[in-house]
TIMI-142353 format. One record per residue: residue in three letters; chain; x, y, z of N, C-alpha, C in turn. Coordinates in steps of 0.02 Angstrom, whole numbers, plus 32768, in hexadecimal, padded with zeros to 4 digits. Layout:
# TIMI-142353
 rest kette  n.u  n.v  n.w ca.u ca.v ca.w  c.u  c.v  c.w
  ALA     A    X    Y    Z    X    Y    Z    X    Y    Z
...
END
This chain:
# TIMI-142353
 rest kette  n.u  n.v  n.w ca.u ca.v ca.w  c.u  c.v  c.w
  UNK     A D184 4326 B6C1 D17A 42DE B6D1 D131 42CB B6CC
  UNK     A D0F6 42E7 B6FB D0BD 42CE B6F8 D0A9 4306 B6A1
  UNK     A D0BD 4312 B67F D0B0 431D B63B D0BB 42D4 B610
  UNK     A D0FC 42D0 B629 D0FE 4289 B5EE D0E9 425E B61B
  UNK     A D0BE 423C B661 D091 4214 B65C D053 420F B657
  UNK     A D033 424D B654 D00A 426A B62B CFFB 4255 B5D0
  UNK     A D02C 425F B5A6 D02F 4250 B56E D035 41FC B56A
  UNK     A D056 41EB B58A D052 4193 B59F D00B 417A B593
  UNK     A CFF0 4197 B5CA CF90 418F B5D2 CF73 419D B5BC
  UNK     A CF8D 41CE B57D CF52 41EE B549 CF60 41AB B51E
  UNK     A CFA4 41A9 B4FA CFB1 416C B4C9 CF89 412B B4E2
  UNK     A CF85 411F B524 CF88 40D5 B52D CF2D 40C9 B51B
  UNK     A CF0C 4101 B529 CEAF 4107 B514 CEBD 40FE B4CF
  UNK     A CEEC 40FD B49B CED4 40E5 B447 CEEA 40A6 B458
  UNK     A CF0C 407A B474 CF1B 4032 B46A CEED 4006 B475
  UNK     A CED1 3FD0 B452 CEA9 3FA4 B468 CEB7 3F73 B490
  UNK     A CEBE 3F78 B4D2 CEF4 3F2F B4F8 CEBD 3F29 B51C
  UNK     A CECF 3ED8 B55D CEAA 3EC6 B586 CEAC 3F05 B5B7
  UNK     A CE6E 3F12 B5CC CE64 3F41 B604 CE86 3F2A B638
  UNK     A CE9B 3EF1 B64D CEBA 3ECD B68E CF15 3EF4 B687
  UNK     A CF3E 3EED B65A CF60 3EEE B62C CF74 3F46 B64E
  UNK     A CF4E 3F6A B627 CF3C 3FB7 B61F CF4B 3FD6 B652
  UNK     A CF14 3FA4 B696 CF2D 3FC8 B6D5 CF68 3FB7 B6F1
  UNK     A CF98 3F68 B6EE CFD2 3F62 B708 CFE1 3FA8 B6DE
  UNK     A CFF9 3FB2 B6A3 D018 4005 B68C D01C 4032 B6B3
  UNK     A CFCA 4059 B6D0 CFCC 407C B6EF CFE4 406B B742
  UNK     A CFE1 4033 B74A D014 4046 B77F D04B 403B B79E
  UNK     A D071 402B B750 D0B3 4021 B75B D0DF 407C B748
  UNK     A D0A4 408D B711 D0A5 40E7 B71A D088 40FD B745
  UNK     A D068 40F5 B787 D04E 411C B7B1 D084 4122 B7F0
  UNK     A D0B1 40E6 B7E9 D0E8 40D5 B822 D11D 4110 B803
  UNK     A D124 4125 B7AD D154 4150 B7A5 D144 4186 B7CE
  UNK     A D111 41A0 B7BA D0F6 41E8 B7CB D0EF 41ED B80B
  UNK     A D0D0 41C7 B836 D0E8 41BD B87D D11B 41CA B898
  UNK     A D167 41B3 B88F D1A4 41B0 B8A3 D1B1 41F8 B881
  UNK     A D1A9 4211 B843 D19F 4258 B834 D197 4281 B867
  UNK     A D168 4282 B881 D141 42A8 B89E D16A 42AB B8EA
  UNK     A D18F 4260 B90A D18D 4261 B937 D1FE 4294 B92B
  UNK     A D20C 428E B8EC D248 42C2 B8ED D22F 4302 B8DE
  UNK     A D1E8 430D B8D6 D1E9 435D B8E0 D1DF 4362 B91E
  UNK     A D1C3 4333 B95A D1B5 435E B9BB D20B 4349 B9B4
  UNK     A D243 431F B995 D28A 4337 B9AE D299 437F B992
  UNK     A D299 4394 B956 D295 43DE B934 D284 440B B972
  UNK     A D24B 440B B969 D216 443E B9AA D231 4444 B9F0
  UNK     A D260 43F7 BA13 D27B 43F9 BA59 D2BB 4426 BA50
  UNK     A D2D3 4416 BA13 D331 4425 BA07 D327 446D BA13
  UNK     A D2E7 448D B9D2 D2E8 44CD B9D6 D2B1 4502 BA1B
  UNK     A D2A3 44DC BA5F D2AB 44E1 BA87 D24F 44F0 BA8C
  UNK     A D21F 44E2 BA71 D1E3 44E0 BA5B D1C2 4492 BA78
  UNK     A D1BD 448D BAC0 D1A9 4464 BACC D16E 4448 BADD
  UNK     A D14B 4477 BAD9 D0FF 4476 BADB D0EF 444E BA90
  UNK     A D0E3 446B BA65 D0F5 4447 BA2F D0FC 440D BA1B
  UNK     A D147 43FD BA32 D15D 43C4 BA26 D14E 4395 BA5E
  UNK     A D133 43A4 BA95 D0FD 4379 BAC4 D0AC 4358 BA93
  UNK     A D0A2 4394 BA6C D071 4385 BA42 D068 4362 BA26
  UNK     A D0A4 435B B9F1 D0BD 4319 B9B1 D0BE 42EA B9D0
  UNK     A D0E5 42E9 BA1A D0F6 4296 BA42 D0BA 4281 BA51
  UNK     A D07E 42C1 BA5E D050 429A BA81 D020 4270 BA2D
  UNK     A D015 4293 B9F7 D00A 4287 B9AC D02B 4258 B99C
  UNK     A D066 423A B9A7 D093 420A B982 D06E 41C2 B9B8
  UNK     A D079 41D5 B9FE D050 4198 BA2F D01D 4184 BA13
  UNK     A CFDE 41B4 BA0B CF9C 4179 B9F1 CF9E 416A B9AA
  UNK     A CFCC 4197 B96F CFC2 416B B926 CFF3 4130 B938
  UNK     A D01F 4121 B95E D03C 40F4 B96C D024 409C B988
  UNK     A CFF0 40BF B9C8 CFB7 4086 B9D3 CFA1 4071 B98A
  UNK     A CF72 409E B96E CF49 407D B93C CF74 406B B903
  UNK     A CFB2 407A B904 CFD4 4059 B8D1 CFE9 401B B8F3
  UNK     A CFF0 3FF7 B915 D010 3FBD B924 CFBF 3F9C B92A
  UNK     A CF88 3FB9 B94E CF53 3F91 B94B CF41 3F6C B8F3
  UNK     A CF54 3FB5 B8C3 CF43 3F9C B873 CF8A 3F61 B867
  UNK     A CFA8 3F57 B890 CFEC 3F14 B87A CFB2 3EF7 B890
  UNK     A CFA0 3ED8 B8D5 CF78 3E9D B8ED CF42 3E84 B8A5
  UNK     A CF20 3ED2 B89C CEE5 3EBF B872 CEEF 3EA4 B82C
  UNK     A CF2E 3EC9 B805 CF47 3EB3 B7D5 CF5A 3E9E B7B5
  UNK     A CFA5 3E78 B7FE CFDC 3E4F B7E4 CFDD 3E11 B811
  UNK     A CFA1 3E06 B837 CFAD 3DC9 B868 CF78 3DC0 B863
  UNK     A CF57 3D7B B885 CF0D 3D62 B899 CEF8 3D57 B8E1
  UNK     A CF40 3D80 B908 CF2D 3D83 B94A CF12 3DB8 B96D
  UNK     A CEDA 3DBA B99F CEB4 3DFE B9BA CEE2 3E1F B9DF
  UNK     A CED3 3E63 B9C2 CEFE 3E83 B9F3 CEFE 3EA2 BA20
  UNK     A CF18 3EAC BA63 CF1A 3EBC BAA3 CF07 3F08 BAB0
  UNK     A CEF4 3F02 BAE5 CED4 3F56 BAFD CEAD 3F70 BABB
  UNK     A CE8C 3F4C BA88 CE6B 3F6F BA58 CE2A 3FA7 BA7E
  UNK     A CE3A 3FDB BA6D CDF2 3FFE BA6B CDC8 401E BA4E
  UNK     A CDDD 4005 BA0E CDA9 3FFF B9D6 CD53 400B B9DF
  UNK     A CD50 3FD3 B9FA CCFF 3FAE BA00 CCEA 4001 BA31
  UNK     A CCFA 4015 BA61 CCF0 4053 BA7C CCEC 409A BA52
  UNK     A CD27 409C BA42 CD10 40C7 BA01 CCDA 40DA B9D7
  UNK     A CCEC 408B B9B8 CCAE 4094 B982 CC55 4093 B9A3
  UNK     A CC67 407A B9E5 CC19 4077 BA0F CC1E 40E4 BA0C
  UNK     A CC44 40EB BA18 CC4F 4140 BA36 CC33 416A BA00
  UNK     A CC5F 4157 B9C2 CC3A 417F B975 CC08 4169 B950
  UNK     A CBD9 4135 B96E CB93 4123 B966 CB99 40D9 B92E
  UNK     A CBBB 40AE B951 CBC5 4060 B93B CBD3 4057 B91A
  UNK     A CBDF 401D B8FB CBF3 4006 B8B0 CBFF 4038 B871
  UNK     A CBF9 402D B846 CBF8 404B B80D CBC0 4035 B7E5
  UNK     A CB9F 4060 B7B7 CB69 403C B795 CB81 3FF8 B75F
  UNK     A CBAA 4000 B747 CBE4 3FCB B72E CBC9 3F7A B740
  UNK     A CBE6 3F93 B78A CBF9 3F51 B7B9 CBB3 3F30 B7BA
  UNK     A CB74 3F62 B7C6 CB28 3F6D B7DB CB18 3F2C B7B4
  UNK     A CB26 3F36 B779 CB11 3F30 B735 CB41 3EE5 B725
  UNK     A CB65 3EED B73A CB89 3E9E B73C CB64 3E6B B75B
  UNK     A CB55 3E8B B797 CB43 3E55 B7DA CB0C 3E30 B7C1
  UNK     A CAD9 3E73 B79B CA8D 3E70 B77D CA8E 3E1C B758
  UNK     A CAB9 3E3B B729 CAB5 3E02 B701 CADA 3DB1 B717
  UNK     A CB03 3DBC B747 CB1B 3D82 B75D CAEB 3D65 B797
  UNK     A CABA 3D90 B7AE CA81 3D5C B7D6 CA5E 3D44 B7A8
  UNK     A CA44 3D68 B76F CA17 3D4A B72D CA2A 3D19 B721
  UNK     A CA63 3D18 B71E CA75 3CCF B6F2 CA6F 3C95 B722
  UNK     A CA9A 3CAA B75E CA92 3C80 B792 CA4F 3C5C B79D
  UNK     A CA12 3C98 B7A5 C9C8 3C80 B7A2 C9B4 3C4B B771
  UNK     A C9CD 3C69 B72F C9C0 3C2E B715 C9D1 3BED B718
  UNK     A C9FC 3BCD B72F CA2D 3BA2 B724 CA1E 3B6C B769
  UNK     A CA09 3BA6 B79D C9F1 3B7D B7DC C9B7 3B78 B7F0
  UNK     A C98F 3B95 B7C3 C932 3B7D B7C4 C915 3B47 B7AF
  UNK     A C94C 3B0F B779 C91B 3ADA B756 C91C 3AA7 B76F
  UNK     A C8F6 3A8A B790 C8FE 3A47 B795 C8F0 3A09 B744
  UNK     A C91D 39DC B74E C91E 399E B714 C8C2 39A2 B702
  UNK     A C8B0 3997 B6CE C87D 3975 B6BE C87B 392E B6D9
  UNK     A C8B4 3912 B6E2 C8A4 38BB B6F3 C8A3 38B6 B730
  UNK     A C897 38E8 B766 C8A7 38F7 B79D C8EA 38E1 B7B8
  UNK     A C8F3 38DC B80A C925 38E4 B828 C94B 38AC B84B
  UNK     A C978 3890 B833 C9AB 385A B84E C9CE 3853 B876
  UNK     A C9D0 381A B8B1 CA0D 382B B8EF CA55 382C B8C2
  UNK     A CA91 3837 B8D5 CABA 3844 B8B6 CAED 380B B8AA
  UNK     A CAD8 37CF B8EB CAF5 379C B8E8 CACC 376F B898
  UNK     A CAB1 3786 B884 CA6E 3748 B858 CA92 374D B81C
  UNK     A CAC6 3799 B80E CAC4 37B6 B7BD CB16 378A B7AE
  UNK     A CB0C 3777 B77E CB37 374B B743 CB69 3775 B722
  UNK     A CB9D 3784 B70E CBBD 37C4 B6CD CB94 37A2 B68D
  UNK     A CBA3 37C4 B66B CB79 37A3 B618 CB9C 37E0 B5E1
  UNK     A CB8B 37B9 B5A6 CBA9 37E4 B57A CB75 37E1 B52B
  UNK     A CB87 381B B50D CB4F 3820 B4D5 CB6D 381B B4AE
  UNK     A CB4F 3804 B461 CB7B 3815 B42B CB39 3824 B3FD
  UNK     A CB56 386C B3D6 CB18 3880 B3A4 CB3E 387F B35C
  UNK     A CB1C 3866 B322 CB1D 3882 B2EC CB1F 38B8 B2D7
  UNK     A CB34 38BE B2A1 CB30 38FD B275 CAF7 3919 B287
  UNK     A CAAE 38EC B26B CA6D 3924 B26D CA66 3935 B2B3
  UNK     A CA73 3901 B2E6 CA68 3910 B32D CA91 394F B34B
  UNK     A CAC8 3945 B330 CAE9 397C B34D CAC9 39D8 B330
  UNK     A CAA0 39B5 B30A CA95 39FB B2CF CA50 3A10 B2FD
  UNK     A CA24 39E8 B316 C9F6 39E6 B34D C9FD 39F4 B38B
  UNK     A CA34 39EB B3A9 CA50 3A0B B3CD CA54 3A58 B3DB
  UNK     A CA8C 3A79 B39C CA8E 3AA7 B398 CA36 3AE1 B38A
  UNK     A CA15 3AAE B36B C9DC 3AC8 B36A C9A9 3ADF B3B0
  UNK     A C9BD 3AB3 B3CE C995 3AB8 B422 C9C2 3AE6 B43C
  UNK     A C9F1 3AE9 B445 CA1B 3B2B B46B C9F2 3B61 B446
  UNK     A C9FC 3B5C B414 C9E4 3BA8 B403 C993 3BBF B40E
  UNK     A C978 3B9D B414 C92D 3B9C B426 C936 3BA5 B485
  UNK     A C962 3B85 B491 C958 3B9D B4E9 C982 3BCF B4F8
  UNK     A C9BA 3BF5 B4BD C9CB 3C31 B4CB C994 3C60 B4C3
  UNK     A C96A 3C4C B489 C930 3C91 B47C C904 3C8C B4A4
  UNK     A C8FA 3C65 B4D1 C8BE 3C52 B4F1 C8C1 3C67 B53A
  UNK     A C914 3C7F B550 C935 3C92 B588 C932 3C5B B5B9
  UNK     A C92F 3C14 B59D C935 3BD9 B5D1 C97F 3BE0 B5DB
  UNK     A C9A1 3BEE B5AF C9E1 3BF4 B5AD CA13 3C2C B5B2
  UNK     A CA43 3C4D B5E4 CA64 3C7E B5DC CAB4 3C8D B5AA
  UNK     A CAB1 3C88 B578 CAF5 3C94 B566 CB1E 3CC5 B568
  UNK     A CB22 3CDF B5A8 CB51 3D31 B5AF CB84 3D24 B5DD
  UNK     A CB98 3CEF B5E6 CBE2 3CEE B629 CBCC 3D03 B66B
  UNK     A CB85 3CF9 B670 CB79 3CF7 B6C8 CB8D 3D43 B6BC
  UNK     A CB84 3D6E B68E CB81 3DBD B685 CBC0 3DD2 B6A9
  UNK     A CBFA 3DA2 B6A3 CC3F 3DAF B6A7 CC6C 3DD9 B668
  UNK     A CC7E 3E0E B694 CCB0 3E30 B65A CCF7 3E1A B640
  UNK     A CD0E 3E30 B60C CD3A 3DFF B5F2 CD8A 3DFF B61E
  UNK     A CD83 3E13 B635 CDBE 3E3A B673 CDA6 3DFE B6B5
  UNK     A CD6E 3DFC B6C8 CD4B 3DD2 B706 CD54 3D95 B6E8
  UNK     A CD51 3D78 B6AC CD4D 3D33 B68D CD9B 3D25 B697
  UNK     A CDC9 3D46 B681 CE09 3D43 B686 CE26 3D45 B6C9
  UNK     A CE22 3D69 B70C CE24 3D65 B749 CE0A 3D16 B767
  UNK     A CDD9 3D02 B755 CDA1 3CD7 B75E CDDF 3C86 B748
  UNK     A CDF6 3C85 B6FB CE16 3C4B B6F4 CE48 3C4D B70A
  UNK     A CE7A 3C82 B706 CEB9 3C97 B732 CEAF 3C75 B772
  UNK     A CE8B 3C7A B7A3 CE7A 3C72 B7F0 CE70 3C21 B7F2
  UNK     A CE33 3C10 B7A1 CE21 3BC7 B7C2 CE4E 3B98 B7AD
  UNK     A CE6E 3BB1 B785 CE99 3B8B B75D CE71 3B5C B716
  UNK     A CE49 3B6F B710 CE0D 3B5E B6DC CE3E 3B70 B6A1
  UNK     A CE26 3B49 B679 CE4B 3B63 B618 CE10 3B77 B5F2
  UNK     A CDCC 3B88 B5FD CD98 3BA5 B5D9 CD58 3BBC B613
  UNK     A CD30 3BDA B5E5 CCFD 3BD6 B611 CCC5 3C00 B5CC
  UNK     A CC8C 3BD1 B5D8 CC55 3BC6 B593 CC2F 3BF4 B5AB
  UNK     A CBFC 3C05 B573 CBD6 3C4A B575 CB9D 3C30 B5AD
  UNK     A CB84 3BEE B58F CB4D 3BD7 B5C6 CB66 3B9F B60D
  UNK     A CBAD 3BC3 B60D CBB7 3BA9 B631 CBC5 3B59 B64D
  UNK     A CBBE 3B31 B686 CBCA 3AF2 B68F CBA0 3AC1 B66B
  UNK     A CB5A 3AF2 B660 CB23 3AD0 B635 CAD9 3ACD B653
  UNK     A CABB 3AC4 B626 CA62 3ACB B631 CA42 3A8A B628
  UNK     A CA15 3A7D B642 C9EB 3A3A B640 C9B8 3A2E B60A
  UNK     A C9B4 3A13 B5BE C98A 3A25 B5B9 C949 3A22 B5BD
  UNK     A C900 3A59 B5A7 C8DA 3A4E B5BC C89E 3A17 B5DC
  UNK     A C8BD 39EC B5A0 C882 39B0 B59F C8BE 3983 B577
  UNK     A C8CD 3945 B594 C8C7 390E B570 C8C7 38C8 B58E
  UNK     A C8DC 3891 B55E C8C1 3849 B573 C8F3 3820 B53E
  UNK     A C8DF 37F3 B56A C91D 37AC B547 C8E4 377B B51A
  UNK     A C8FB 3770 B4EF C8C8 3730 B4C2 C8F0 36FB B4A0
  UNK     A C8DE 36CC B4B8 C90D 3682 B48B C8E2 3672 B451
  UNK     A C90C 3692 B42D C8F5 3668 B3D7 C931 366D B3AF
  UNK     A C916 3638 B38A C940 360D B347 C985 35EF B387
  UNK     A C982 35EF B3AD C9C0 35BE B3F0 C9E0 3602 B3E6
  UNK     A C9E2 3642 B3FC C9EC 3678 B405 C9CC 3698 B446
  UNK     A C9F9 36B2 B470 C9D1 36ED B4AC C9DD 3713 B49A
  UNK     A C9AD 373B B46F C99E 3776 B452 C988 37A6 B488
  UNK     A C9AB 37FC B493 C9AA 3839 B4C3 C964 3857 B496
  UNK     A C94C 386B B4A1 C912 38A9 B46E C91A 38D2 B499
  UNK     A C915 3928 B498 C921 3965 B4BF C8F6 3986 B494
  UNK     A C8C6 39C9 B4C5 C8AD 3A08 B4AF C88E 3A27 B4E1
  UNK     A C875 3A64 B4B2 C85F 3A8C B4DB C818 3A76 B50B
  UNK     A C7F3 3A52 B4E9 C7BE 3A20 B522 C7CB 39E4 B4F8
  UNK     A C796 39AF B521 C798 3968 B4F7 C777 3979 B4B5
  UNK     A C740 39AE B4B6 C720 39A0 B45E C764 39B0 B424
  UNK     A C791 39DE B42C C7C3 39DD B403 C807 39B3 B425
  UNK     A C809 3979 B401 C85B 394A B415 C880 3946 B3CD
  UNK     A C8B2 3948 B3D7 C8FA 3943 B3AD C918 390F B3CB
  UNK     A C924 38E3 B3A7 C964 38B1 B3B2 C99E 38C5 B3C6
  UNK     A C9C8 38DA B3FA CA10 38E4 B405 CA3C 38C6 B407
  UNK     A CA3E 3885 B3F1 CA6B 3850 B410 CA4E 380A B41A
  UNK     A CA92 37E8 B41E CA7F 379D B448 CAB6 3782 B482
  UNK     A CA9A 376D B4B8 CACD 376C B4FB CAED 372B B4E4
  UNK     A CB2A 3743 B4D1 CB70 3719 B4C9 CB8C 3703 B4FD
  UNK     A CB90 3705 B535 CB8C 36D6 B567 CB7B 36DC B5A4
  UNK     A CB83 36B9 B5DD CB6C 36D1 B61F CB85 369D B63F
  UNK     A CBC6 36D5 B675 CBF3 36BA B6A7 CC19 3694 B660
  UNK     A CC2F 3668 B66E CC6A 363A B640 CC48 3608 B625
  UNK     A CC07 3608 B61F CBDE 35E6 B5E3 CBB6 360A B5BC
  UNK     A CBA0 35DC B574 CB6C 35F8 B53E CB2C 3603 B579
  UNK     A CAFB 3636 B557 CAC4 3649 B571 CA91 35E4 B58B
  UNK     A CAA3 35BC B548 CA72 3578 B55F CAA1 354D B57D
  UNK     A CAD3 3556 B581 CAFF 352C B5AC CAE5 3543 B5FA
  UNK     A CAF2 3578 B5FE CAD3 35A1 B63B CA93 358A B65D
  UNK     A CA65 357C B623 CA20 3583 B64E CA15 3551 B657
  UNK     A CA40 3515 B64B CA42 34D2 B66B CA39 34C6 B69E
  UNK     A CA6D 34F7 B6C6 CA74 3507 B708 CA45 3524 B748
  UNK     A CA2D 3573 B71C CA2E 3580 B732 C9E1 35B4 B70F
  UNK     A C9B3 35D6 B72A C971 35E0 B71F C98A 3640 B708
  UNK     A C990 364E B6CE C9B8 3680 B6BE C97D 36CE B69F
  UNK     A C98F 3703 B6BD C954 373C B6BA C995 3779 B68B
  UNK     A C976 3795 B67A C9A7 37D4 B65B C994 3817 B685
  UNK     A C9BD 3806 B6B6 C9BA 3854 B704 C9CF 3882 B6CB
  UNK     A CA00 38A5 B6A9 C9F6 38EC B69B CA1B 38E9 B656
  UNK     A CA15 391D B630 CA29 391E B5FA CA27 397A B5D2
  UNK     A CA6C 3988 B5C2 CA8D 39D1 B5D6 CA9C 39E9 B5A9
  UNK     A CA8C 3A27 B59E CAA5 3A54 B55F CAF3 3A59 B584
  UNK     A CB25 3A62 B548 CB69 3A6E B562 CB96 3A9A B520
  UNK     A CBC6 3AB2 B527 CBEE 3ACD B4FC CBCA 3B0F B4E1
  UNK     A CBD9 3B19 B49B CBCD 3B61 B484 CC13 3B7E B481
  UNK     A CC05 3BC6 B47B CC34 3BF2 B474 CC57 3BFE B4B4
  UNK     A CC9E 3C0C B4BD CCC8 3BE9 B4EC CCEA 3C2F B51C
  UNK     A CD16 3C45 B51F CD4E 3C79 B525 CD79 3C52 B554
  UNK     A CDC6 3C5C B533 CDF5 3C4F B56D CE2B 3C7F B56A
  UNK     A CE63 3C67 B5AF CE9F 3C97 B59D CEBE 3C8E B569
  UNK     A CEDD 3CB5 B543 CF18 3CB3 B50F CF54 3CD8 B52A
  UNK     A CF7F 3CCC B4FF CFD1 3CFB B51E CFBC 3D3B B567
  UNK     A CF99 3D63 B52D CF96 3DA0 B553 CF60 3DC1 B553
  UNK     A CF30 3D9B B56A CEDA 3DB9 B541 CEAB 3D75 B54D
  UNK     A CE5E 3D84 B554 CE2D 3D59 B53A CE29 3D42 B4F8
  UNK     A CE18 3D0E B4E9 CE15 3CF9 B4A4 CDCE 3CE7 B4A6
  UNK     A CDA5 3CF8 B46E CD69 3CD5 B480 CD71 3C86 B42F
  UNK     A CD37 3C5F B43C CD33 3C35 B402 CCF6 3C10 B409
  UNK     A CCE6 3C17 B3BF CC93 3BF3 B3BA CCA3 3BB0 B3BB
  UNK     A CC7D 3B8B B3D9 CC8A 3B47 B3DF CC2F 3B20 B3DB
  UNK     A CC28 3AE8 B3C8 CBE4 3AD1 B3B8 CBC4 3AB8 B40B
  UNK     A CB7D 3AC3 B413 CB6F 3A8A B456 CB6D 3A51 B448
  UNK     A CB61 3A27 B488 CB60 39D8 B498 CB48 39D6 B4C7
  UNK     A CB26 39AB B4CE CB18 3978 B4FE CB3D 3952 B537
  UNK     A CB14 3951 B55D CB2D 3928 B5A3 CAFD 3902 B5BE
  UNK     A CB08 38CC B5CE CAC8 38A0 B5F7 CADF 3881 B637
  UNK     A CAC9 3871 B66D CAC0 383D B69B CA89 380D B6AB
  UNK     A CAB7 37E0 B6BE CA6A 37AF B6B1 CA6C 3787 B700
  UNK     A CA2B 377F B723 CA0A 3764 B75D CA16 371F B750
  UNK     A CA23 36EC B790 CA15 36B3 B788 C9FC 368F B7C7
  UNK     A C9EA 3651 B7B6 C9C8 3636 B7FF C9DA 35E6 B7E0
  UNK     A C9F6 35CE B824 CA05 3583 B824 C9CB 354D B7FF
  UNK     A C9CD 3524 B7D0 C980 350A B7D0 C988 34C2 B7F4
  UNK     A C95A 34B4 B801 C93A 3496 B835 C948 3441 B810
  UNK     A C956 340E B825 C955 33B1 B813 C8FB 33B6 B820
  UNK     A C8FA 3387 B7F4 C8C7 335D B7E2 C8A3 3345 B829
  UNK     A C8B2 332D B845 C8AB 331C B88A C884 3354 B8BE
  UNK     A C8C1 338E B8DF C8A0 33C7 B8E1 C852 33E3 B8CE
  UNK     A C86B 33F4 B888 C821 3417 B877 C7F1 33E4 B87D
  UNK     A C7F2 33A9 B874 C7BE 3365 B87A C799 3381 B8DD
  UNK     A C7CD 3379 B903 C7D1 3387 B94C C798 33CB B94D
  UNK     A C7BB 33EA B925 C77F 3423 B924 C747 3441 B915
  UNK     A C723 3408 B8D0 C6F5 33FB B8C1 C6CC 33E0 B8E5
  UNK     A C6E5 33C4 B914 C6C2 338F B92B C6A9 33AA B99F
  UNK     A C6CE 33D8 B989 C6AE 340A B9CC C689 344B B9BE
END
């Protein structure tokens, strides 16, 4: 018996499947060999060898724990009870270098992502407008050009928050998310500014102000055009976001990854403007 699940586990190391996948296998074969094990302490009692077969019962009890703990971990998204895992692994000297090495890179990224403040500085949250961009062909081609300059430049992380492809899949499973992008929710970028020309609110983005690229023009803000808007209302461009890239989501039975282009995102600040009257009132103190 534990020969042919043995040969099971040799075969199943040539298949290329999801590692998530791999281990439900093993322990839907670890429950065989278990219950195996637990009719050899009946063998061992029948044939009157009970020391023994005290042995197996007591062997069949703990692969038994950690087999129902690997259901929780495997086949559900709920924690599971009396785990004592975390003890363990404190016992045989912590984590794994694996895990070490995961974490590493998922504070990196994190660091990055929560160190920048806007270049246009910082907005109460009640002030910000939704808005929307629309780029051209060349803009969009400028675009793609600035991502790649703030990937080489490490303004930008594109590694999944140094999530493994097993953790990415756990990760949408749980949030119920349908993707999740290499750089993530998105990056700010470094430098840019709004400019009205030709009756256009033109975005420019880069790595400082001496190099700007055109990205776009803000196609609207809230449920008006950008000059319908500023009729109203005294209008600033609060932030403006690297977004998209290369993607990964679930498929049937596996990660899928897929290259996909960046874009842009903007929000835009506003402030009531003031009657004629008013600002007169205020000139005049």
């Amino acid at each position: 018996m534990f020969s042919i699940i043995d040969m099971i586990n040799h075969y199943l190391g040539y298949i290329n499947i999801n590692l998530k996948l791999k281990n439900r296998i093993y322990t839907v074969i670890g429950f065989i060999g278990n219950f195996y094990m637990l009719y050899l302490a009946y063998r061992f009692f029948e044939n009157g060898r009970w020391v023994r077969g005290l042995g197996f019962i007591a062997v069949f009890l703990i692969f038994l724990y950690f087999l129902i703990m690997n259901i929780y971990y495997y086949f559900t998204t709920k924690k599971a009870p009396f785990d004592i895992s975390p003890k363990i692994e404190k016992l045989l000297g912590g984590k794994p270098r694996e895990a070490e090495e995961n974490e590493r890179l998922r504070s990196r990224g994190n660091r990055g992502r929560q160190s920048v403040v806007p270049s246009t500085g910082i907005f109460e949250k009640n002030s910000i407008l939704p808005a929307t961009i629309k780029s051209n062909q060349r803009e969009t081609h400028n675009i793609q050009v600035l991502a790649d300059q703030m990937i080489r430049n490490n303004f930008v992380v594109a590694d999944y928050s140094g999530l493994s492809d097993d953790e990415i899949l756990d990760h949408l499973q749980s949030s119920n998310e349908t993707e999740m992008n290499a750089i993530g929710e998105g990056m700010p970028f470094p430098y840019f500014e709004l400019r009205e020309e030709n009756s256009e609110a033109n975005i420019y983005a880069g790595m400082n102000q001496m190099n700007l690229m055109r990205i776009g023009r803000v196609a609207s803000v809230g449920l008006s055009d950008y000059f319908s808007a500023k009729k109203q209302y005294e209008l600033y461009l609060a932030q403006a976001v690297l977004i998209g890239g290369p993607r990964k989501f679930a498929g049937r039975s596996s990660l899928m990854s897929e290259e996909a282009p960046y874009e842009a995102k903007i929000q835009m600040a506003y402030k009531k403007r003031e009657d004629e009257a008013t600002q007169t009132r205020r000139r005049t103190y």
